[in-house]
Chimera marker file (.cmm) of the C-alpha trace (Angstrom):
<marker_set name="trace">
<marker id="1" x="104.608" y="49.702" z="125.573" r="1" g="1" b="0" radius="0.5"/>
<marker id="2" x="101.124" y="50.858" z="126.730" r="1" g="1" b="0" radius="0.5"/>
<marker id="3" x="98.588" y="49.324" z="127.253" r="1" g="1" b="0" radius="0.5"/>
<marker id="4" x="95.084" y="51.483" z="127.788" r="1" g="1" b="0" radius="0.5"/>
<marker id="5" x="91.792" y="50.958" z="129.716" r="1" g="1" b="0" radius="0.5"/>
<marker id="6" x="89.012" y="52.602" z="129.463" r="1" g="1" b="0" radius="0.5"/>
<marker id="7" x="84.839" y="52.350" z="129.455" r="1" g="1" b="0" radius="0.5"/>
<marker id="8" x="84.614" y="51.918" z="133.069" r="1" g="1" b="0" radius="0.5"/>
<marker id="9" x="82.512" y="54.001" z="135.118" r="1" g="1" b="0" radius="0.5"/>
<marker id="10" x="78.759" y="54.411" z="137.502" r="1" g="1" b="0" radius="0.5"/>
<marker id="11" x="75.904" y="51.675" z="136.138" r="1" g="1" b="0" radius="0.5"/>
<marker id="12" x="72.709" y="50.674" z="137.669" r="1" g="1" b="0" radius="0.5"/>
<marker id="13" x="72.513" y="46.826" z="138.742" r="1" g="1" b="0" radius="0.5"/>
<marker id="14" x="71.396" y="44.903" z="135.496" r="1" g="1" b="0" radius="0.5"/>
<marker id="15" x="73.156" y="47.124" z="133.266" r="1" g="1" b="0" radius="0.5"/>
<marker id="16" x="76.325" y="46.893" z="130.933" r="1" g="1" b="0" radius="0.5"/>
<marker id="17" x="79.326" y="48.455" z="130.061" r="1" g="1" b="0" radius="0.5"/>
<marker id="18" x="81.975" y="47.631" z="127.502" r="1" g="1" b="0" radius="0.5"/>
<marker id="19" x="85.410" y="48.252" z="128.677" r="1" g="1" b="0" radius="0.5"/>
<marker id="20" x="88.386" y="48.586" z="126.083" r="1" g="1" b="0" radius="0.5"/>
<marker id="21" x="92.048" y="47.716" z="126.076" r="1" g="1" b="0" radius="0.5"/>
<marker id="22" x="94.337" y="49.705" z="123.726" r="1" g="1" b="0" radius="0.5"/>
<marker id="23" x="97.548" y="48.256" z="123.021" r="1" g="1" b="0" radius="0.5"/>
<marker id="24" x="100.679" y="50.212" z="121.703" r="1" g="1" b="0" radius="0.5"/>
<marker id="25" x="104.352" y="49.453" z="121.571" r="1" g="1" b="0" radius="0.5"/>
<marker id="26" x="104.456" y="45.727" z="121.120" r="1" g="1" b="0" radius="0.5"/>
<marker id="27" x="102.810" y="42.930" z="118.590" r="1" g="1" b="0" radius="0.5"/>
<marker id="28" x="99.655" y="42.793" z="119.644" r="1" g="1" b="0" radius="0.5"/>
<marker id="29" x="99.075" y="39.517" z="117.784" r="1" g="1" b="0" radius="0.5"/>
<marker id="30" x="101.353" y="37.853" z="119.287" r="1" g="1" b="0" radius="0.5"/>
<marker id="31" x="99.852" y="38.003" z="122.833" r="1" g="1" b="0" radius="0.5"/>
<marker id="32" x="96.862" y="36.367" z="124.796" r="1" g="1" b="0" radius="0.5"/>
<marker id="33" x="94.659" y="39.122" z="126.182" r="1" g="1" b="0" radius="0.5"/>
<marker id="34" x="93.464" y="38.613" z="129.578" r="1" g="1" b="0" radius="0.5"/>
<marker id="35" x="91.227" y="40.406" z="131.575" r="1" g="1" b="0" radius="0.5"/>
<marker id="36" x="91.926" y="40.769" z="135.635" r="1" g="1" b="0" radius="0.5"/>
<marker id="37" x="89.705" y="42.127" z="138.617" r="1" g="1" b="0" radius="0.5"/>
<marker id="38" x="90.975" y="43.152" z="142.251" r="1" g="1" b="0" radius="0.5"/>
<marker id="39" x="89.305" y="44.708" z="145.089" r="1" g="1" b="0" radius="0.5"/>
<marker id="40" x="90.387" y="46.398" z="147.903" r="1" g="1" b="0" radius="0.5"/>
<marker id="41" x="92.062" y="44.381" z="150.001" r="1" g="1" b="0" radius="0.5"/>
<marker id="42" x="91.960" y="40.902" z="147.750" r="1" g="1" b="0" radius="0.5"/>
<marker id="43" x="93.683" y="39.091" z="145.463" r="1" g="1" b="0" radius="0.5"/>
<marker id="44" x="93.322" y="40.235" z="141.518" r="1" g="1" b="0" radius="0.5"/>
<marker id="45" x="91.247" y="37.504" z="140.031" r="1" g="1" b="0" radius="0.5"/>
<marker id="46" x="91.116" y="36.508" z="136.397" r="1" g="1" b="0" radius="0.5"/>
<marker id="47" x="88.023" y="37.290" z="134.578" r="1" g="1" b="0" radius="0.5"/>
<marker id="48" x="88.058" y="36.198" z="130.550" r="1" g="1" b="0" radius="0.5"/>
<marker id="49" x="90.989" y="35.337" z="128.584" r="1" g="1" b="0" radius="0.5"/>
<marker id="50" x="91.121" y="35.194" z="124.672" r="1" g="1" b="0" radius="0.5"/>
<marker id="51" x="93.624" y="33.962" z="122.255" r="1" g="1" b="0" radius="0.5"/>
<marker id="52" x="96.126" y="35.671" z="120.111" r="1" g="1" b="0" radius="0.5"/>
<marker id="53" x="93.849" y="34.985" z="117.045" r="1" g="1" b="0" radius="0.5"/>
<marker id="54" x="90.681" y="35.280" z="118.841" r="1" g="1" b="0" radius="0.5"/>
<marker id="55" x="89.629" y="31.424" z="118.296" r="1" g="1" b="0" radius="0.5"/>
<marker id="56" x="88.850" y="30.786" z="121.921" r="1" g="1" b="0" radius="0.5"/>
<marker id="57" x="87.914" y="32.764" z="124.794" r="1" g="1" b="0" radius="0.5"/>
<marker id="58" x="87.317" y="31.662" z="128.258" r="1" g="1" b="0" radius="0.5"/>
<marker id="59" x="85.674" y="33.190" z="131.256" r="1" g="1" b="0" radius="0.5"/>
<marker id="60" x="86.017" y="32.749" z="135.491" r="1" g="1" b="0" radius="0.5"/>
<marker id="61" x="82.198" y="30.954" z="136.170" r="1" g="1" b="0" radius="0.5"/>
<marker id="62" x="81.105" y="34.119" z="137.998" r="1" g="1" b="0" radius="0.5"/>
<marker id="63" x="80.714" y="35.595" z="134.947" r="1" g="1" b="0" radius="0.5"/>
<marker id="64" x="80.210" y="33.504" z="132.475" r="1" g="1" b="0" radius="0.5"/>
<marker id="65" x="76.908" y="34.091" z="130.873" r="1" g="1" b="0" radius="0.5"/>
<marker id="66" x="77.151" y="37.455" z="131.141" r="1" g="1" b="0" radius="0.5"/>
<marker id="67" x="80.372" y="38.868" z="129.804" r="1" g="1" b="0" radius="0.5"/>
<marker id="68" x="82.112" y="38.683" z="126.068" r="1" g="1" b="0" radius="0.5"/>
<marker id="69" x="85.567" y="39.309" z="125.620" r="1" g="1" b="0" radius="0.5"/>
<marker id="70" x="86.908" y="39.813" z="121.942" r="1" g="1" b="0" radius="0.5"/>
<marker id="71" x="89.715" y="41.481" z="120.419" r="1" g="1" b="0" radius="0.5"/>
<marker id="72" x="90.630" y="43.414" z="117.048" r="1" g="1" b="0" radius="0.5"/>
<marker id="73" x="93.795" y="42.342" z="115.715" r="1" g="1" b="0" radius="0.5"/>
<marker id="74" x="93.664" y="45.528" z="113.287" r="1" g="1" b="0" radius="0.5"/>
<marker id="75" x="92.644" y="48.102" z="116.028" r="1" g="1" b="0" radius="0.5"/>
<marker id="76" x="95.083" y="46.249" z="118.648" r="1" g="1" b="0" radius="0.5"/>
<marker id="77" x="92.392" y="46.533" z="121.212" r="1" g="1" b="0" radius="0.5"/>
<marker id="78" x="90.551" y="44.018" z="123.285" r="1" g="1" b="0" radius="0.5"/>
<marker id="79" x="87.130" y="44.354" z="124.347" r="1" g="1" b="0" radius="0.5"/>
<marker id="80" x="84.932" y="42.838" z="127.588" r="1" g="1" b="0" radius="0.5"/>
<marker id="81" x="81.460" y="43.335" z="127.433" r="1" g="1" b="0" radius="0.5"/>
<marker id="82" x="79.987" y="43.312" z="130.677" r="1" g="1" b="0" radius="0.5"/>
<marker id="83" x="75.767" y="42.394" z="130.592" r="1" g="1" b="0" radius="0.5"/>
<marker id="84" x="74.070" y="41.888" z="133.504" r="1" g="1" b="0" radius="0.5"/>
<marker id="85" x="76.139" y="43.266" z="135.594" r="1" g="1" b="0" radius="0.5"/>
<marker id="86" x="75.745" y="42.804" z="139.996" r="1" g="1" b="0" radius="0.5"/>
<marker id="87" x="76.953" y="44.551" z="142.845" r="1" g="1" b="0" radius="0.5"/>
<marker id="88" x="79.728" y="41.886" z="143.527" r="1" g="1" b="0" radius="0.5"/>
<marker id="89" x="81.477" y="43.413" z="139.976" r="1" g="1" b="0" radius="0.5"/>
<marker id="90" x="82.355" y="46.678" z="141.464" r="1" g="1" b="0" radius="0.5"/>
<marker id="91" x="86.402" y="46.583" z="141.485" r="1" g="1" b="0" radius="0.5"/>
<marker id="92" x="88.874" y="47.915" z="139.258" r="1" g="1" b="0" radius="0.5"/>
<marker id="93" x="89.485" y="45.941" z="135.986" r="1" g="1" b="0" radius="0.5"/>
<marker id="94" x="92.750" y="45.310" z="134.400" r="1" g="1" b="0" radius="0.5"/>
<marker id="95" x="93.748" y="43.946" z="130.813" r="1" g="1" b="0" radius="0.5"/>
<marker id="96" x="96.636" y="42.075" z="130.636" r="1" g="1" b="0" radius="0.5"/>
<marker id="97" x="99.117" y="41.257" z="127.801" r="1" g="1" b="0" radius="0.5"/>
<marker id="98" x="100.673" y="37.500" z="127.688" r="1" g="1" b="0" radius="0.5"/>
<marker id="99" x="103.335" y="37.003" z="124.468" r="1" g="1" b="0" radius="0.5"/>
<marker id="100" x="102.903" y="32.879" z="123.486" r="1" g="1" b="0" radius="0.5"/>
<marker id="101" x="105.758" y="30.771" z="124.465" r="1" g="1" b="0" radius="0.5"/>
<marker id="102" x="107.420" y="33.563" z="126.918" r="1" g="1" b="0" radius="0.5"/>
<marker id="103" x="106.789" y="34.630" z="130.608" r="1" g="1" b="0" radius="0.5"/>
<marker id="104" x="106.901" y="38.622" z="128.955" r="1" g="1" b="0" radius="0.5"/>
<marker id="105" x="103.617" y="40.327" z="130.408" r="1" g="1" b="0" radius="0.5"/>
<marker id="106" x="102.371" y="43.977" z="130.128" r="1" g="1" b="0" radius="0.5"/>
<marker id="107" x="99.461" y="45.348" z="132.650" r="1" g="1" b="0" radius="0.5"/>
<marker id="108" x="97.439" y="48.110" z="132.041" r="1" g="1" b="0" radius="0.5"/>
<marker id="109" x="97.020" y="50.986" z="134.739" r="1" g="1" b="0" radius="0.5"/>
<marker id="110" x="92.884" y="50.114" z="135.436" r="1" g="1" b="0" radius="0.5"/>
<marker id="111" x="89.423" y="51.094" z="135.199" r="1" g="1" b="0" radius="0.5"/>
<marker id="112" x="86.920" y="51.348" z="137.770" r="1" g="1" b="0" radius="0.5"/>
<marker id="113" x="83.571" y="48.925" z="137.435" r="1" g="1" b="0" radius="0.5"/>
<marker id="114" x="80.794" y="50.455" z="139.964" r="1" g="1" b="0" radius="0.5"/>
<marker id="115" x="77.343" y="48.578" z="140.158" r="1" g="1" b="0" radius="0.5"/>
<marker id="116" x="75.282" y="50.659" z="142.134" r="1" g="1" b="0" radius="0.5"/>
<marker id="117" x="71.302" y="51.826" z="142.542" r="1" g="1" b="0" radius="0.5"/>
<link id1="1" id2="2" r="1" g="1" b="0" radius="0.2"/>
<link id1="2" id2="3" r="1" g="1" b="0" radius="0.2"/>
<link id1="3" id2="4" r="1" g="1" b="0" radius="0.2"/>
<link id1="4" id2="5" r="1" g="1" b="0" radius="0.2"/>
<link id1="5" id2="6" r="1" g="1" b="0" radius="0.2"/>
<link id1="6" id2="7" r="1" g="1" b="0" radius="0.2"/>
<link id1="7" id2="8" r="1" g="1" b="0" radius="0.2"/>
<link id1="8" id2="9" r="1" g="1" b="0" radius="0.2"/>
<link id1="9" id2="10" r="1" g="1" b="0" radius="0.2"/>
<link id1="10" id2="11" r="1" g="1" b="0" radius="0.2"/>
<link id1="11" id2="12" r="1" g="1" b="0" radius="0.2"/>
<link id1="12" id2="13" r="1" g="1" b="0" radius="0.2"/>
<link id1="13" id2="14" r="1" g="1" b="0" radius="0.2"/>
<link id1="14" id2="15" r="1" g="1" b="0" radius="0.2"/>
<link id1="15" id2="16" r="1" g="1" b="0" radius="0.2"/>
<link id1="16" id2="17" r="1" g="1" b="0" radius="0.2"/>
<link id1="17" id2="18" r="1" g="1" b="0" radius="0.2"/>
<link id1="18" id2="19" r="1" g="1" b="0" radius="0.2"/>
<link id1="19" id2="20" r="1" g="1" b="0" radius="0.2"/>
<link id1="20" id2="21" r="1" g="1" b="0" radius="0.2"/>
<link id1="21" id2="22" r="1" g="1" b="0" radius="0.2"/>
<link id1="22" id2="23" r="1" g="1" b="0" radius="0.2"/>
<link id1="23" id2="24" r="1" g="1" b="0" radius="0.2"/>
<link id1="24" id2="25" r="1" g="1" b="0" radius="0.2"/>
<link id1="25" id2="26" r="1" g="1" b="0" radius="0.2"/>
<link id1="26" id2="27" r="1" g="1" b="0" radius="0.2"/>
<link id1="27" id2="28" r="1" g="1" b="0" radius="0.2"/>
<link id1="28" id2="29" r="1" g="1" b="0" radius="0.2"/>
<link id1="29" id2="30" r="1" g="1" b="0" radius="0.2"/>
<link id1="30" id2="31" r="1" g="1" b="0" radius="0.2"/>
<link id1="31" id2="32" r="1" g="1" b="0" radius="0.2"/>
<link id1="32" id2="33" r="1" g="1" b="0" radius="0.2"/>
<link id1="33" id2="34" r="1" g="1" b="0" radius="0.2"/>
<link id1="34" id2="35" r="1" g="1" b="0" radius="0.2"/>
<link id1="35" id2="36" r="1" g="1" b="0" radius="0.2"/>
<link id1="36" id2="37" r="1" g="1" b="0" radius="0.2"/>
<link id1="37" id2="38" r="1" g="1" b="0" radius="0.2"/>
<link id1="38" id2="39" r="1" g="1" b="0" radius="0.2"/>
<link id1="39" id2="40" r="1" g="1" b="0" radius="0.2"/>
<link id1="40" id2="41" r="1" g="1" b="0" radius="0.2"/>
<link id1="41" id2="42" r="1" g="1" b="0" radius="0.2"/>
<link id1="42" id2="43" r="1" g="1" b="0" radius="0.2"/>
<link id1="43" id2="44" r="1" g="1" b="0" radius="0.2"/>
<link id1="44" id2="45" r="1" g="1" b="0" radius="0.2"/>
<link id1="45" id2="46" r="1" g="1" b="0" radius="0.2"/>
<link id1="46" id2="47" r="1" g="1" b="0" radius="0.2"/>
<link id1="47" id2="48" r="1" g="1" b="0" radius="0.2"/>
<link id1="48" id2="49" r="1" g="1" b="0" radius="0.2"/>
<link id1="49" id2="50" r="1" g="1" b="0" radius="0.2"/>
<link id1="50" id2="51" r="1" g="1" b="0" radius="0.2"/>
<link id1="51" id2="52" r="1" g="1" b="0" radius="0.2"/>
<link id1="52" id2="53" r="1" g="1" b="0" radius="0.2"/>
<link id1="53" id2="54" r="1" g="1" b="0" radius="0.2"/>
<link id1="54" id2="55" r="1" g="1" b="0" radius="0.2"/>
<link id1="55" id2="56" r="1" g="1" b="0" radius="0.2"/>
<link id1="56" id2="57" r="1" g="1" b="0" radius="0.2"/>
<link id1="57" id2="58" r="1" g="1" b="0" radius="0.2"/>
<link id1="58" id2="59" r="1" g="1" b="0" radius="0.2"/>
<link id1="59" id2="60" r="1" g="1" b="0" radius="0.2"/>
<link id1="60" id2="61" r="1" g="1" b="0" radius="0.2"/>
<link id1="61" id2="62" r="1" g="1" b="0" radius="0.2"/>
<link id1="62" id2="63" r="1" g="1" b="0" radius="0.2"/>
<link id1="63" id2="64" r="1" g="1" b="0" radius="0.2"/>
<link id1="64" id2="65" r="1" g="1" b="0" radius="0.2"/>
<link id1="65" id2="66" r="1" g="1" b="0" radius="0.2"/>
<link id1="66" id2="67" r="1" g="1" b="0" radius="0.2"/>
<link id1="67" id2="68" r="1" g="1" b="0" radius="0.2"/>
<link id1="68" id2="69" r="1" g="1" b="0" radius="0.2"/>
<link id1="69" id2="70" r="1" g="1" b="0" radius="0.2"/>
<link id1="70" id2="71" r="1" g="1" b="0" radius="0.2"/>
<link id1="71" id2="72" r="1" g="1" b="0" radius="0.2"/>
<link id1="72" id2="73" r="1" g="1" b="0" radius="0.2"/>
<link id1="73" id2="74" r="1" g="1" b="0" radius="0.2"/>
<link id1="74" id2="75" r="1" g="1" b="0" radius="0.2"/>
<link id1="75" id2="76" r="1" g="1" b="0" radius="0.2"/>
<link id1="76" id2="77" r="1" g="1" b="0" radius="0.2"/>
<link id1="77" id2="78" r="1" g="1" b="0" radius="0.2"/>
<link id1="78" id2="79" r="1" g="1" b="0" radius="0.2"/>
<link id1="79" id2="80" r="1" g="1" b="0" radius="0.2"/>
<link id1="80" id2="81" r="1" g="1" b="0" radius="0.2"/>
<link id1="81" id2="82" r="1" g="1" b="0" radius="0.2"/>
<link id1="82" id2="83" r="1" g="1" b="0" radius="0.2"/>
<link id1="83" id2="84" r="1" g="1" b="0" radius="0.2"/>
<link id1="84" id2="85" r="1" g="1" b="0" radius="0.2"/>
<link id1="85" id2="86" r="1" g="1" b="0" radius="0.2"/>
<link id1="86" id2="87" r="1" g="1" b="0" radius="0.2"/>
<link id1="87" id2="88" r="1" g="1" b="0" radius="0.2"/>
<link id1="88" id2="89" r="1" g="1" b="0" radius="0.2"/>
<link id1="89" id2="90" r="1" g="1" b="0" radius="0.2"/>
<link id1="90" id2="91" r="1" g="1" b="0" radius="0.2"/>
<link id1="91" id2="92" r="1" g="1" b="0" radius="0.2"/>
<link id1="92" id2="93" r="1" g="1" b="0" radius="0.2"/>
<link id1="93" id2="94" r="1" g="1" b="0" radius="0.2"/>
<link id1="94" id2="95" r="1" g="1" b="0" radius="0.2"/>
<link id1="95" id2="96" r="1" g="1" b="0" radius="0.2"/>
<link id1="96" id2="97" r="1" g="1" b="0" radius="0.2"/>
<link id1="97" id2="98" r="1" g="1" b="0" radius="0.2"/>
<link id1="98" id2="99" r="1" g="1" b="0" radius="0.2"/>
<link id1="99" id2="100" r="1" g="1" b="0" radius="0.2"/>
<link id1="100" id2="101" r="1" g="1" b="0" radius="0.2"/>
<link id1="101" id2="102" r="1" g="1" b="0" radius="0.2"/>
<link id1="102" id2="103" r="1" g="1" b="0" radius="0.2"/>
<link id1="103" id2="104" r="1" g="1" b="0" radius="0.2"/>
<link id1="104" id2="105" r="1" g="1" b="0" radius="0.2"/>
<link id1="105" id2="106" r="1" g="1" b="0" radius="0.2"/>
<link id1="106" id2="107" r="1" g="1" b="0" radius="0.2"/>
<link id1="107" id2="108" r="1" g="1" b="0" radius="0.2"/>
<link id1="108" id2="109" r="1" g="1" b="0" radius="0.2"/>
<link id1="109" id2="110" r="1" g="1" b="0" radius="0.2"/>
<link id1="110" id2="111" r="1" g="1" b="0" radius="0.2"/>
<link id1="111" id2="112" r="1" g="1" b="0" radius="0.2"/>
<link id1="112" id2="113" r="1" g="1" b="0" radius="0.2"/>
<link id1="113" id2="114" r="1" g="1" b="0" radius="0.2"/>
<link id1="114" id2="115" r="1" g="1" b="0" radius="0.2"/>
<link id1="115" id2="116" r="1" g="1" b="0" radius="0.2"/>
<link id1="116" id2="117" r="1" g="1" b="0" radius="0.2"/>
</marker_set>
């Protein structure tokens, strides 16, 4: 089971990124995506969340508005894209597997966000 972050990196306040999630070794369909935050020395705080078929999506109010999560039941990836982004998004982001109607969870390993002039 694996699953893979990646897009993260160095962007100017009001810029974007578009972070990925690549899932192997399980039914991706079958799973809620979730996407996490956590900064250094705080809690890991949930970001956007998206059903297994991609109906509904949800997002934490600091950044709704601004970021779109979707998912690729084909590719077995998730996506967030991150517009408009602030200094107070700099963490490390984590995507996060949930199978419906169990407690069985997979994390990825993390990609760092930096919002910086």
């Amino acid at each position: 089971v694996q699953l893979v972050e990646s897009g993260g990196g160095l962007v100017q306040p009001g810029g974007s990124l578009r972070l990925s999630c690549a899932a192997s070794g399980f039914n991706f369909h079958w799973y809620v995506m979730k996407w996490y935050r956590q900064a250094p020395g705080k809690e890991r705080e949930w970001v956007a969340g998206v059903t297994s078929d991609g109906g509904s999506k949800s997002y934490a109010e600091a950044v709704k508005g601004r970021f779109t999560m979707s998912r690729d039941n084909v590719r077995k990836t998730e996506y967030l894209q991150m517009n408009s982004l602030k200094g107070e998004d700099t963490t490390i982001y984590y995507c996060k597997a949930e199978e419906i109607s169990t407690t069985n969870s997979y994390w990825g390993q993390g990609t760092q966000v930096t919002v910086s002039s």
